[in-house]
C-alpha positions in Angstrom: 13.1 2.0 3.1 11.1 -0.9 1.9 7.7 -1.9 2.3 5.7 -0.3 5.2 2.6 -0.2 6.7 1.0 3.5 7.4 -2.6 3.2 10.0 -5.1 5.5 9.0 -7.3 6.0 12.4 -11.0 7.3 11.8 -12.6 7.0 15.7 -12.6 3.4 16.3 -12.0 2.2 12.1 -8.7 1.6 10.9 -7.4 1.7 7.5 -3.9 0.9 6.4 -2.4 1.9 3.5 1.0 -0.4 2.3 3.6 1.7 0.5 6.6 0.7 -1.4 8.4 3.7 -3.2 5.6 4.5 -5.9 3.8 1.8 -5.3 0.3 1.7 -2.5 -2.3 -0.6 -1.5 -4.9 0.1 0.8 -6.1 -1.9 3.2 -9.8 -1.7 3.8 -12.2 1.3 3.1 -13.8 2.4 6.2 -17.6 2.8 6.8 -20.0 5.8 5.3 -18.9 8.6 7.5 -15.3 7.9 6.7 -15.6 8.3 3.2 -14.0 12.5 3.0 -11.8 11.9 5.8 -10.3 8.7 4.0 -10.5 10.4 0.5 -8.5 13.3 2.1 -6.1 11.0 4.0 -4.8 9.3 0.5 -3.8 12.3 -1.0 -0.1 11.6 -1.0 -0.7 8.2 -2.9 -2.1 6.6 -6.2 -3.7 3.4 -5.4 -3.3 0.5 -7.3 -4.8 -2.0 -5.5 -7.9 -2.2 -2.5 -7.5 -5.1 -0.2 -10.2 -6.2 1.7 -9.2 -8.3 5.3 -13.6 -9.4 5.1 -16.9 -8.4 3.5 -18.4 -6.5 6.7 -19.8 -2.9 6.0 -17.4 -0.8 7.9 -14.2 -2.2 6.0 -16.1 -2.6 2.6 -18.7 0.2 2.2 -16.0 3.0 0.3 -14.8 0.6 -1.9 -16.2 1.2 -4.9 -15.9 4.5 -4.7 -12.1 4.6 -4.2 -11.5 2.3 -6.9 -13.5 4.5 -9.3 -12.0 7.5 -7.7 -8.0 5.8 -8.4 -9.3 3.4 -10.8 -7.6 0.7 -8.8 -8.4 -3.3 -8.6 -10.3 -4.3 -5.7 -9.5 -8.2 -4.5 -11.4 -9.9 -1.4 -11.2 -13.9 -0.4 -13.9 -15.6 -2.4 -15.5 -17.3 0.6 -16.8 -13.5 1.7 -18.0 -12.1 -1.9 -21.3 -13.4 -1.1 -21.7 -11.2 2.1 -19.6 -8.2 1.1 -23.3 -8.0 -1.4 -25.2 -8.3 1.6 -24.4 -8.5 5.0 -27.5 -9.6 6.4 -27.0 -13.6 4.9 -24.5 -15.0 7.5 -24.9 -15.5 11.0 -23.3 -13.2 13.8 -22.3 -15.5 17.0 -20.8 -13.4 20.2 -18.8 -13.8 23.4 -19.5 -12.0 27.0 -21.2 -8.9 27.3 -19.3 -6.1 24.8 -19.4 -8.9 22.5 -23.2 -8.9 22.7 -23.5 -5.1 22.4 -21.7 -4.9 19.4 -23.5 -7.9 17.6 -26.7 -5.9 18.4 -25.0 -2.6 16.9 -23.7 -4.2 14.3 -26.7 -5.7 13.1 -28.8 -2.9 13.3 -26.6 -1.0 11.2 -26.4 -4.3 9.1 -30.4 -4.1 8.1 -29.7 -0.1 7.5 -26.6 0.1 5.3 -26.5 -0.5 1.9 -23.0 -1.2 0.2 -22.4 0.2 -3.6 -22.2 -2.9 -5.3 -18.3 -3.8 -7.0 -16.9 -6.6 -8.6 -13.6 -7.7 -7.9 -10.7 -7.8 -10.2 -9.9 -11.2 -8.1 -10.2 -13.6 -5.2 -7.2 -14.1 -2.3 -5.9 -16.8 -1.7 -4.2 -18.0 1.6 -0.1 -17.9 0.9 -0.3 -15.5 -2.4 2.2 -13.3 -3.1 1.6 -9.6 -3.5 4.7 -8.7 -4.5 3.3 -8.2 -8.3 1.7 -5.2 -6.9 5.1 -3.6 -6.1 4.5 -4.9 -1.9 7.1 -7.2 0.2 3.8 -9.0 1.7 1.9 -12.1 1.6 -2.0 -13.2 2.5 -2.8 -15.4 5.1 -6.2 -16.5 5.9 -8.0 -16.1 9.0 -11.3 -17.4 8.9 -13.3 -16.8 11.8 -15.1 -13.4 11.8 -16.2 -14.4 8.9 -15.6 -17.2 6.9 -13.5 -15.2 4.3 -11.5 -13.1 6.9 -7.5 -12.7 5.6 -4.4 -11.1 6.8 -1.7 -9.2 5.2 1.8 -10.3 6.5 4.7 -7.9 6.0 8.1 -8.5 7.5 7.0 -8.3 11.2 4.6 -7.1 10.7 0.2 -8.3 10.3 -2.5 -6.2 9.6 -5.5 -9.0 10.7 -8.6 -7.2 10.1 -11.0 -8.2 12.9 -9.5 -11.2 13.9 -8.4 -9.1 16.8 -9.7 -6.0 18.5 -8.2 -3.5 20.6 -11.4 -1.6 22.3 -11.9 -1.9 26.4 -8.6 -4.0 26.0 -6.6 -6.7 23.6 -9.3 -9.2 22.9 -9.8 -11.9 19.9 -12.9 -10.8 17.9 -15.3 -10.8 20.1 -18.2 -11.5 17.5 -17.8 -14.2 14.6 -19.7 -16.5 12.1 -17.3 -19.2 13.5 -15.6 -19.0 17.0 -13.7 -22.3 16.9 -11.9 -21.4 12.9 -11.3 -18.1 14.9 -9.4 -19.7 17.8 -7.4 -21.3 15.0 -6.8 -18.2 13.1 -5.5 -16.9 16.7 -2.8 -19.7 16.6 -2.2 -19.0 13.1 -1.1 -15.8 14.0 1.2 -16.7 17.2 3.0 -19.1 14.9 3.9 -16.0 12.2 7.1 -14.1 12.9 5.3 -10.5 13.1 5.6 -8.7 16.3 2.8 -6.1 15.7 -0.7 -6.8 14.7 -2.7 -3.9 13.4 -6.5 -4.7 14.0 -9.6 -3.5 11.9 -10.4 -1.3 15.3 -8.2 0.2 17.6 -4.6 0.2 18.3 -1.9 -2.0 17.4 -1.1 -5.5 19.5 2.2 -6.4 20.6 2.8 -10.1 20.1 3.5 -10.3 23.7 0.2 -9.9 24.3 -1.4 -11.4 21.2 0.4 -14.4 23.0 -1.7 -14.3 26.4 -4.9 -14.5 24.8 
């Protein structure tokens, strides 16, 4: 069947596992009170590989855990290895109201949460080539929501992490480090072939509708 992407939906988090025949990578980690739920929800794989689309706590928090737990390689874009240590050192910038309730969530959870340190195996670059892993997919980068956000392109499809959401409605991220890099990352994306985007929260996009935004 080929290389596919399977969401794992925990509330409003998203992880993603990529599966060739015998070979998986997961996508993200999820936050704290994901961490049985997720544990349970790999059962049917051995993970090689823990991708992470930024350094933010809910998408970073279980990683080393899971990589203990599989004894799998963890990679990240170097740009975010600094904040995936601690998430309080880069800015948080919103747009419109929601956008302002969550930047005032986020960073009180932010000043609470403390992330098991990890060390990755290595750093992503924009273009590479996962197929070394056993995966028909590629990285792209998507800086924006922070400035080492990345995406995993495979086939049509694009999991983009938080470079777009899908709660009250389709929307770019709606808080960043850099809003301008993320309005290019948004083009980035309408130039790729994929015609479903999974976010970092909520449902998948349809391109038609990544393209009205």
């Amino acid at each position: 069947m080929g290389t596919q992407i399977i969401p794992l939906r925990f509330g409003g988090d998203n992880c993603y596992v990529i599966e060739n025949g015998s070979h998986a990578v997961l996508v993200d980690t999820g936050r704290n009170s994901t961490r049985e739920k997720l544990l349970a929800a790999l059962k049917p794989w051995d993970i090689e590989l823990i991708l992470l689309t930024h350094g933010h706590f809910d998408h970073t928090y279980n990683a080393a855990f899971l990589a203990q737990k599989f004894d799998a390689k963890i990679a990240l874009h170097v740009a975010d290895a600094r904040l995936v240590r601690d998430n309080r050192i880069h800015k948080i910038d919103s747009r419109g109201p929601v956008g302002y309730f969550i930047k005032k969530v986020s960073i009180a959870n932010i000043n609470r949460i403390y992330i098991e340190p990890f060390e990755p195996a290595f750093y992503l670059q924009d273009g590479q080539d996962l197929r070394p892993f056993g995966i028909d997919a590629q990285i792209i980068a998507l800086p924006g929501h922070t400035v080492g956000s990345i995406g995993i392109l495979s086939g049509k499809a694009c999991i983009v992490g938080d470079t777009l959401m899908n709660i009250c409605g389709v929307s770019r991220a709606r808080i960043a480090e850099d809003f301008r890099a993320l309005d290019r990352s948004i083009g980035t994306l309408k130039r790729t072939d994929a015609e479903i985007f999974y976010p970092g929260h909520g449902g998948p996009v349809e391109r038609k509708r990544l393209l009205n935004l």
